[in-house]
C-alpha positions as CSV (number, residue, x, y, z in Angstrom):
1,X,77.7,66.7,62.7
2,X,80.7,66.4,61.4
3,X,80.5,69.9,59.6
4,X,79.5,71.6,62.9
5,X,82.7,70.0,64.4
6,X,84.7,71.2,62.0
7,X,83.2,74.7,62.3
8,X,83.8,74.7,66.2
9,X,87.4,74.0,65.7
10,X,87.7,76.8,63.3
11,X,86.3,79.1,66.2
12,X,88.2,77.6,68.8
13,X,91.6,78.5,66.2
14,X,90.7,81.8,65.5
15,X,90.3,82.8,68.7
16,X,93.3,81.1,70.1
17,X,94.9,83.6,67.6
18,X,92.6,86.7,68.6
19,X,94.3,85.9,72.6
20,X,98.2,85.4,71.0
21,X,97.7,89.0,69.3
22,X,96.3,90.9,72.3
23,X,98.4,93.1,73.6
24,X,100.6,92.0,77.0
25,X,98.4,94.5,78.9
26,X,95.0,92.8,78.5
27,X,96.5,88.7,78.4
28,X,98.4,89.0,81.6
29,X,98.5,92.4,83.0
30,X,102.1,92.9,84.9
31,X,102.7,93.4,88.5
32,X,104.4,96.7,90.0
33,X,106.9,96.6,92.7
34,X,107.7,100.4,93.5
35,X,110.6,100.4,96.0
36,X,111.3,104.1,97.0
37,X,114.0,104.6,100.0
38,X,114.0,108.0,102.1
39,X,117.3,110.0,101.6
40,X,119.9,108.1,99.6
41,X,122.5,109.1,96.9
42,X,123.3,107.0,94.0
43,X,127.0,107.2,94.9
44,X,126.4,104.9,98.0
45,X,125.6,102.5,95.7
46,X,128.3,100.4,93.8
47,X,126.6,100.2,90.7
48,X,127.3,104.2,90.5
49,X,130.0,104.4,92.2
50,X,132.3,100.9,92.1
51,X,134.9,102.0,94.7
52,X,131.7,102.4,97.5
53,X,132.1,99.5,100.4
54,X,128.7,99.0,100.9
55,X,127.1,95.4,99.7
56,X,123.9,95.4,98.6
57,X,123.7,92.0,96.5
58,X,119.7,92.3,96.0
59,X,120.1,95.8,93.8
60,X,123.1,95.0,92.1
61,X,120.9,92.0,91.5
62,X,118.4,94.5,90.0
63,X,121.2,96.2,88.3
64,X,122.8,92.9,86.3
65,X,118.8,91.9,85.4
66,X,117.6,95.1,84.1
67,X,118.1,98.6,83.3
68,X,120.2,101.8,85.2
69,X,119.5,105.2,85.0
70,X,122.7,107.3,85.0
71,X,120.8,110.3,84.7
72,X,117.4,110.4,87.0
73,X,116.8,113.6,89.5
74,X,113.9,114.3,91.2
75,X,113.4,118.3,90.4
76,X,113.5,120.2,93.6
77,X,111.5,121.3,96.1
78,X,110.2,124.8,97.3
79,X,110.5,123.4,101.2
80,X,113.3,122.2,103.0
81,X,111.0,119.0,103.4
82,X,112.5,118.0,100.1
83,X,110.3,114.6,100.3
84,X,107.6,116.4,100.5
85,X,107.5,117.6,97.3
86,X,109.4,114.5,95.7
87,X,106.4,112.0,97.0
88,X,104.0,114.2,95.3
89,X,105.4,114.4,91.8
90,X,105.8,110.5,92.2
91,X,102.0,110.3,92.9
92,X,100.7,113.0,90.3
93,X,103.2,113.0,87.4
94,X,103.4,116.9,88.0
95,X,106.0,119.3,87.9
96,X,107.1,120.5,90.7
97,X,105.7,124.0,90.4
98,X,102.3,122.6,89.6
99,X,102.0,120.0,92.3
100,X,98.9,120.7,94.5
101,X,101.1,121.6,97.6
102,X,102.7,124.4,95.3
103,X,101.6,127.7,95.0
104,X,98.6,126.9,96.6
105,X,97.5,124.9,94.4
106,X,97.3,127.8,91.5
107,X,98.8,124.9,88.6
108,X,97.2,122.0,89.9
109,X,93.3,120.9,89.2
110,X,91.4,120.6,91.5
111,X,90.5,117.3,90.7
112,X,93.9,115.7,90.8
113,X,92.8,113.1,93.9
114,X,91.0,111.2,91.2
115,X,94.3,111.0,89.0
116,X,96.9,109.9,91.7
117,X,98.7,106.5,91.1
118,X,96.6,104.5,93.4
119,X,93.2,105.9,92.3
120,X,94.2,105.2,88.3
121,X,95.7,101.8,89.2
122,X,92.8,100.6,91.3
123,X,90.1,102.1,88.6
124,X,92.0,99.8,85.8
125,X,91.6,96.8,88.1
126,X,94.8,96.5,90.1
127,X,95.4,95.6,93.8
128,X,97.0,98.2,95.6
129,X,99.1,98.2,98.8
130,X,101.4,100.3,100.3
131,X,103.9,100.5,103.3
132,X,106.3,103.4,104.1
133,X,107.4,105.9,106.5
134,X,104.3,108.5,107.7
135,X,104.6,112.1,107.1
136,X,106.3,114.4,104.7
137,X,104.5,112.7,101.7
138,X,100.9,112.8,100.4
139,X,98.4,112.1,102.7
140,X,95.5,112.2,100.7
141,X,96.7,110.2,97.6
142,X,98.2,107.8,100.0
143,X,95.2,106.9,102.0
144,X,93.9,105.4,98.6
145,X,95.8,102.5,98.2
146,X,93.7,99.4,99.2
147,X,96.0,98.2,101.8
148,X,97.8,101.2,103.7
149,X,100.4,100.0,106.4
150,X,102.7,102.9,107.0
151,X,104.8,104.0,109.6
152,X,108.0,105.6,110.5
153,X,110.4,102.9,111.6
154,X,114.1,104.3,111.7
155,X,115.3,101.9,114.7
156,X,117.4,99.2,114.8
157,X,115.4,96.3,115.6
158,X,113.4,94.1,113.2
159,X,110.3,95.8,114.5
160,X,111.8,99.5,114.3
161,X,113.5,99.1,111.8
162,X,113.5,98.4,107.8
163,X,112.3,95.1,108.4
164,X,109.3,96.3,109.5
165,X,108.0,97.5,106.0
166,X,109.7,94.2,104.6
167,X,107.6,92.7,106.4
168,X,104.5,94.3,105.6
169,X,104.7,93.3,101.8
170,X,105.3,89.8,102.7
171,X,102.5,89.4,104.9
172,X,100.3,91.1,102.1
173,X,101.7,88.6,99.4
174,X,101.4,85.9,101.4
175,X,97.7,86.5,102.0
176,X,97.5,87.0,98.3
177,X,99.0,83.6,97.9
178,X,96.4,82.0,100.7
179,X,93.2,83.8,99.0
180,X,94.4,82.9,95.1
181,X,94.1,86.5,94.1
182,X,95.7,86.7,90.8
183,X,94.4,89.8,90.2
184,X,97.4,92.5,89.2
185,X,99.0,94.0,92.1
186,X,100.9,97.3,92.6
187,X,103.1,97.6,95.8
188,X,104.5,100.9,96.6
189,X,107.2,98.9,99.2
190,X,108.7,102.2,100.9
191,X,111.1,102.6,103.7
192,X,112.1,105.0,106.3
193,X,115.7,104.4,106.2
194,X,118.1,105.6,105.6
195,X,117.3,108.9,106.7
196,X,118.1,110.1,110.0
197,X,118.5,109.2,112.7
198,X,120.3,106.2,110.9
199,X,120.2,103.7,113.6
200,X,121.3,100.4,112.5
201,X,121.7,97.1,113.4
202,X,124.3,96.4,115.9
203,X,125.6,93.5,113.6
204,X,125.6,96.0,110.6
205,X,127.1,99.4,112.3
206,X,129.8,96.7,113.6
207,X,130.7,95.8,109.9
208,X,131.1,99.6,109.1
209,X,132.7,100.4,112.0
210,X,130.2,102.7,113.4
211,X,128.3,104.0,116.1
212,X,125.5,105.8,117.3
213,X,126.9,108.7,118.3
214,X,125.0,111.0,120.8
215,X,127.4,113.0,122.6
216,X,128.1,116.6,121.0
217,X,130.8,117.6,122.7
218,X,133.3,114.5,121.7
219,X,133.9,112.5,118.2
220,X,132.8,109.1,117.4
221,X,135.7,107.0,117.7
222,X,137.8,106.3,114.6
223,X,137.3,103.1,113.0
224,X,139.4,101.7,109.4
225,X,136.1,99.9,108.8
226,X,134.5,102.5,108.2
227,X,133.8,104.3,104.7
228,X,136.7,106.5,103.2
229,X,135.3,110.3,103.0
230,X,133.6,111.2,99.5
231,X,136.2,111.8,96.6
232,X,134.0,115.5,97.0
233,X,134.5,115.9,100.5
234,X,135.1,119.5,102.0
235,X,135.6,120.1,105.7
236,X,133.0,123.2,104.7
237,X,131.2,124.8,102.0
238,X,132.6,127.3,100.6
239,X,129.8,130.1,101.0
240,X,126.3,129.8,102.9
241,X,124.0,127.5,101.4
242,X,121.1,130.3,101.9
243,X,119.1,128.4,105.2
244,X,119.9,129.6,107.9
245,X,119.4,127.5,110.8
246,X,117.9,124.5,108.6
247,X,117.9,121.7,110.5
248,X,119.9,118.9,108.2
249,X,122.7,121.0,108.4
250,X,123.5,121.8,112.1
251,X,120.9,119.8,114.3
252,X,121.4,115.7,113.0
253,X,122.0,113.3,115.9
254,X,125.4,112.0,115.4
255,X,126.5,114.7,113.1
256,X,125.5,118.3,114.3
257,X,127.7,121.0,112.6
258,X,130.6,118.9,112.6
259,X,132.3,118.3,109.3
260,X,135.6,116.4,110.5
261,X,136.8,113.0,109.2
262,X,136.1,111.2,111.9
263,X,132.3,112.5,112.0
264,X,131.7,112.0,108.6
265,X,133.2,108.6,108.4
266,X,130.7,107.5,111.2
267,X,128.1,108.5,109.7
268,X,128.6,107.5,106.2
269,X,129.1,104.1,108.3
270,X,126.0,104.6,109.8
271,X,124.1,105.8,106.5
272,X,125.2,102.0,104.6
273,X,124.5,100.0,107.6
274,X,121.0,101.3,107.2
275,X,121.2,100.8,103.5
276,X,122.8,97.0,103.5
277,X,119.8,96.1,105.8
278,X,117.0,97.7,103.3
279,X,118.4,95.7,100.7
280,X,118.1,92.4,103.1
281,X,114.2,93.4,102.8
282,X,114.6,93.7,99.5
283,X,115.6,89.9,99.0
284,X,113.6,88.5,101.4
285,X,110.4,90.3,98.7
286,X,112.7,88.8,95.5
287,X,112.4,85.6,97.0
288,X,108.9,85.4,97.7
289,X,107.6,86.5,94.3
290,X,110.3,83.4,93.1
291,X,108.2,81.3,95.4
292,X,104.8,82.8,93.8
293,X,106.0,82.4,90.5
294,X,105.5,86.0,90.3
295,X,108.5,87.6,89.8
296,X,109.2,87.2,85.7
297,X,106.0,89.2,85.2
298,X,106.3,92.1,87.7
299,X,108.1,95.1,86.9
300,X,110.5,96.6,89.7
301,X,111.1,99.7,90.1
302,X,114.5,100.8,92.5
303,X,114.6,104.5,93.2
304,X,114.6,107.0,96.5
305,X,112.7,110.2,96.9
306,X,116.5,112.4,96.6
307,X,120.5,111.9,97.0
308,X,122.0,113.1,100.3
309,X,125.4,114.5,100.8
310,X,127.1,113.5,104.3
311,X,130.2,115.7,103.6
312,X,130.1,116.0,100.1
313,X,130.8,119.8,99.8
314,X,130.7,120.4,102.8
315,X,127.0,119.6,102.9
316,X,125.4,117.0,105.2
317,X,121.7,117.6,104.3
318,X,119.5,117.2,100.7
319,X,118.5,121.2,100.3
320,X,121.1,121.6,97.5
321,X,121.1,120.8,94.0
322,X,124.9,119.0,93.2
323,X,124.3,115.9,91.2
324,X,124.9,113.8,94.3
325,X,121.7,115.0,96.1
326,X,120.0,115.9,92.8
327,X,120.2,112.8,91.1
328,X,118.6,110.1,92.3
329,X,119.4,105.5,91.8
330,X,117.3,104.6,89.6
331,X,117.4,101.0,88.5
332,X,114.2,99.2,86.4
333,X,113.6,95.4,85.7
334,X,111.1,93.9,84.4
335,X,109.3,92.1,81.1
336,X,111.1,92.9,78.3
337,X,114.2,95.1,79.5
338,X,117.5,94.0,78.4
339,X,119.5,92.5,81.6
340,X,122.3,94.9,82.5
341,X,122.0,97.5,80.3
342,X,122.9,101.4,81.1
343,X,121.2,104.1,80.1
344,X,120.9,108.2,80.8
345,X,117.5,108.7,80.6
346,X,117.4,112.1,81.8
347,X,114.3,111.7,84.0
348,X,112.4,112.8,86.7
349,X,110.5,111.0,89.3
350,X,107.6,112.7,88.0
351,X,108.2,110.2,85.1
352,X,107.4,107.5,87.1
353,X,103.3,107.0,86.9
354,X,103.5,107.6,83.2
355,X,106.1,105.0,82.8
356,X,103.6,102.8,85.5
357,X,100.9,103.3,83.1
358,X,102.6,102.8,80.2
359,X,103.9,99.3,81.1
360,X,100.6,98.1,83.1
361,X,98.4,98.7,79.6
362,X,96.5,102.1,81.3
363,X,95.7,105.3,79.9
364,X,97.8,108.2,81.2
365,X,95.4,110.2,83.2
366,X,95.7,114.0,81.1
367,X,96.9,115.9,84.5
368,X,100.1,113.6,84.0
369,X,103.2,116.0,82.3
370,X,105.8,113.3,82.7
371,X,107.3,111.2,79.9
372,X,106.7,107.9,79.5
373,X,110.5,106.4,79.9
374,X,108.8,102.8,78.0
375,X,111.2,103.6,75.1
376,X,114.2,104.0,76.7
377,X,113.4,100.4,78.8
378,X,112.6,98.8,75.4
379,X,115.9,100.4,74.0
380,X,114.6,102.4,71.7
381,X,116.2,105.8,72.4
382,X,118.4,106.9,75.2
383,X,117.0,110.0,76.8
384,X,113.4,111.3,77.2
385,X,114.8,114.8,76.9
386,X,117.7,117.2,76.5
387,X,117.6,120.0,79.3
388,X,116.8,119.1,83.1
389,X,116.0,122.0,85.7
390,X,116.8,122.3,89.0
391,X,115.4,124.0,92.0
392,X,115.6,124.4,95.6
393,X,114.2,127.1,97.9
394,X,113.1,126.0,101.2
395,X,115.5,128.6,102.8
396,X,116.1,132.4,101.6
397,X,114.4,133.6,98.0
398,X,114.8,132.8,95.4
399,X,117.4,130.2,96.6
400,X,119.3,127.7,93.9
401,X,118.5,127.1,90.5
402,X,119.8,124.2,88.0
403,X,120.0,123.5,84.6
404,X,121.8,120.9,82.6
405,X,121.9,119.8,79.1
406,X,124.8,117.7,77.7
407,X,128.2,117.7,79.3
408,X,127.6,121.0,80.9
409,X,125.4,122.3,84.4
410,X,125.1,125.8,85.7
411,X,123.7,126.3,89.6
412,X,122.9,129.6,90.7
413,X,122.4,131.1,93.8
414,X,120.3,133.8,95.4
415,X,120.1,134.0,98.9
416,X,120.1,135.5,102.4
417,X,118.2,138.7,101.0
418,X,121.0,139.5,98.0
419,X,124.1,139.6,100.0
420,X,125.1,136.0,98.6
421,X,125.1,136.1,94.2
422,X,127.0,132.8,93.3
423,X,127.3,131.3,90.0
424,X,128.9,127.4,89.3
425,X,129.3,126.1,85.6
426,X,130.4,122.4,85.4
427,X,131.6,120.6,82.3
428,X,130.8,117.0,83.9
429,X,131.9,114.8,81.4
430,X,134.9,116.4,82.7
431,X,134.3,116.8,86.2
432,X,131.3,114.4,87.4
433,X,132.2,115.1,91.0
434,X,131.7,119.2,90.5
435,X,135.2,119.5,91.9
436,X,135.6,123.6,93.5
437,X,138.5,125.5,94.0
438,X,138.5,124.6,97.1
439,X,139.3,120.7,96.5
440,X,142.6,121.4,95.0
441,X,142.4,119.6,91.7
442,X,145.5,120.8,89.5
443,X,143.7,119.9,86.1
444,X,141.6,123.0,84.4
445,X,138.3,121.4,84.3
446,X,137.9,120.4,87.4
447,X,136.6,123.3,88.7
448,X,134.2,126.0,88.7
449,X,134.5,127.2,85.1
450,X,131.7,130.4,85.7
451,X,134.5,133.4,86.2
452,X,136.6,131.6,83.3
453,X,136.6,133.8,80.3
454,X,136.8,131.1,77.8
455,X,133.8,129.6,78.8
456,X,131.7,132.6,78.8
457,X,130.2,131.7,75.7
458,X,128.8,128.6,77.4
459,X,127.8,130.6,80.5
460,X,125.6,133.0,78.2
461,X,123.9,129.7,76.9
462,X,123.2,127.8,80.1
463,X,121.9,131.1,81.9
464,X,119.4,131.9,78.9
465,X,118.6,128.1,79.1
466,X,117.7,128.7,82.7
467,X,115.4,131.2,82.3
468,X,113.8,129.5,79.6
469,X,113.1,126.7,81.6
470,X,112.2,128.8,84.8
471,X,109.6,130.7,81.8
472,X,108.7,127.2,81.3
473,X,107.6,125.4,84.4
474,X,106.1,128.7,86.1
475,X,108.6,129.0,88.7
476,X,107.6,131.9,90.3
477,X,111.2,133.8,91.5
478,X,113.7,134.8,89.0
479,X,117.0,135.2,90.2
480,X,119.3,139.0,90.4
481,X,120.7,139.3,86.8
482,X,117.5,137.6,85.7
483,X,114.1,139.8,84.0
484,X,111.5,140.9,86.5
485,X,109.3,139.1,84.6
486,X,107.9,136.6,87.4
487,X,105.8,137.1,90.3
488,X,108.2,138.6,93.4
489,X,106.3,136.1,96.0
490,X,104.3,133.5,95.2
491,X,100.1,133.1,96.3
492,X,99.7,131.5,99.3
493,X,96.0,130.4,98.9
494,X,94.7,128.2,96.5
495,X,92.8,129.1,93.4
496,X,89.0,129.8,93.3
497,X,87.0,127.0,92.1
498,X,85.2,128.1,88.8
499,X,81.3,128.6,89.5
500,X,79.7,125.4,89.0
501,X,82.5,123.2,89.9
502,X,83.0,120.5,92.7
């Protein structure tokens, strides 16, 4: 008797040690929270940009417990529904010429429902839910989370307004929390805000001195409370942006084609009033996985779908590709990430299902051509790669292009049939705000560098890094002083299925 005791206590040890050395993933599989906001640049935030006004103490929360990216962009887009094509890398892990939207589907299997993040999160086990504006995204990989409560809520109410998707994920936990599900979760916790029409709360467009402007034939008033104009700010741009008519640009209630101070000022004002009370969402969702015990095992993901500019340049809308509607916030905490650490990272949001899978334990489904960003959260390395691209033409062909590697970024523009051939090379360790001529700035670097003879060198090597990238990622233009080597319009119908295949 005594020896089979013995013998069961040897078990019961060895497999008390089997469980210690199983990988996180398979003892106690994290939680997701994805929180993705709809038109917002980093440089609202203070944790990019620490002489912004606006308080959000829920992400700089986010910010002092885990990990910002100084360097995350979201690719481009080939419409001038730039979320369009942003929600869909986020969903597939695609490029953004091989999404299933682009091309007509020509790069994209035709089997790539059954690789989406909900469908390989809910075939590994997880709980899925999601809440977030409707339209302009991915309806069919969206209607496959378990719980779908979406809608567009840009009001300034608690029902039409943020609140309302806060509201959503806190009625989902808490039935979580009534049922004793302790099965993984991933929340994709979207908002409408603070896109347009930015309609805030009367207490929160009163701290920013703003209104809600309607009337196009006079100027919001003038208020000191309101946000100081962009350290980029230009009263126009300084050539067409190549789309004509597009409606971010000249038809925005509040904003029309007015760039003046006192326009952009009210706007910004109404743009943070919008973003103070997503982050009040955000805290009331902090506080409830506190409450579940929840929070020290989920991982939280802080990002929006592109930047924004709002008289930066000149520019109100997203269709362009300077870093402050390129880049994207993008702030991570979670297990095992080093509280208020900065990295670049030089990602995309088409990293983010990798990096989902990555940390959950999950096999990357092969259709994924993101990277993984698990080593730069576990501090292993800094970037994930060297050379980011850059593309946007929703308006005239071929439009903008982008490339950066290092200090240095060339933009390129070809639009409104050929009569516009522009060409910007930015050293931005230098000049991180891509000063132009046109802002004045007395120092050499802070301006366009591309007609500068010393610098040709440079603009040799970031236009043959272009095209190699263009070559690349199968964009389908190329540009005036490019090779004709790409298609001169791209298909329109999707691919022929192979004989045979469903």
């Amino acid at each position: 008797m005594k020896l089979v005791q013995q013998s069961a206590v040897l078990l019961l040890i060895v497999a008390c040690c089997q469980a210690a050395s199983l990988p996180a993933a398979e003892k106690d599989r994290p939680n997701i929270l994805f929180i993705i906001v709809d038109d917002q640049s980093p440089f609202d935030l203070k944790t990019y940009n620490p002489d912004s006004i606006l308080e959000t103490p829920a992400i700089d929360r986010l910010a002092r417990e885990g990990m910002v990216f100084d360097g995350a962009y979201h690719m481009g887009s080939f419409s001038g529904a730039v979320c369009t094509p942003s929600r869909h890398m986020v969903m597939t892990g695609r490029t953004v010429w091989h999404l299933p939207n682009a091309l007509g589907g020509k790069h994209c299997p035709d089997d790539i429902l059954q690789h989406v993040m909900a469908a390989v999160f809910k075939h590994a086990g997880y709980d899925t839910m999601r809440t977030c504006k409707n339209g302009n995204s991915y309806a069919a990989a969206n209607k496959l989370f378990d719980v779908v409560r979406d809608a567009t809520k840009r009001g300034g109410t608690p029902e039409t307004g943020s609140a309302w998707h806060g509201e959503q994920v806190l009625s989902y936990l808490n039935e979580r929390e009534a049922a004793a599900d302790d099965d993984p979760f991933l929340i994709y916790f979207g908002f409408s805000h603070p896109h347009d029409t930015r309609n805030g709360t009367p207490e929160l467009l009163a701290k920013y001195g703003a209104t809600n402007h309607r009337d196009k034939n006079s100027l919001p008033p003038a208020n000191a409370k309101q946000p100081p104009l962009p350290v980029n700010y230009l009263p126009e741009h300084p050539f067409p942006h190549g789309h004509p008519g597009l409606r971010d640009e000249v038809a925005v209630s509040g904003v029309w084609q007015r760039r003046d101070e006192q326009t952009i000022r009210n706007e910004l004002g109404r743009q943070f009033a919008c973003d103070e009370y997503i982050d009040q969402q955000i805290e009331r969702v902090l506080k409830k996985l506190e409450e579940m015990n929840e929070l020290d095992n989920t991982y939280i993901f802080y990002t929006a779908d592109h930047g924004m500019a709002i008289g930066r340049h000149g520019l109100q809308g997203k269709q362009n590709l300077y870093e402050h509607t390129w880049r994207v916030p993008f702030i991570v905490k979670g297990p095992g990430i080093k509280p208020g650490t900065r990295v670049t990272g030089n990602s995309y949001l088409l990293d983010v299902l990798p990096t989902l899978c990555d940390l959950a334990g999950i096999e990357m489904p092969e259709s994924v051509e993101g990277r993984s960003l698990k080593t730069v959260l576990d501090g292993q390395q800094d970037v994930v790669r060297e050379t980011l691209y850059g593309v946007y033409c929703g308006g005239t062909k071929p439009g903008m292009r982008a490339v950066k590697r290092g200090d240095w970024k060339l933009i390129k523009y070809d639009v409104l049939n050929g009569t516009v051939h522009e060409t910007q090379l930015f050293n931005l360790a230098a000049n991180p705000h891509e000063f132009l001529a046109e802002h004045g700035k007395s120092e050499p670097l802070l301006t366009n560098l591309a007609s500068n003879p010393a610098y040709a060198e440079k603009l040799a090597e970031m236009e043959a890094l272009l095209l190699s990238e263009m070559r690349r990622l199968d964009d389908p233009y190329r540009l005036w002083n490019q090779p004709a080597d790409g298609p001169v319009s791209p298909p329109t119908q999707k691919k022929k299925k192979r004989p045979g295949k469903k």
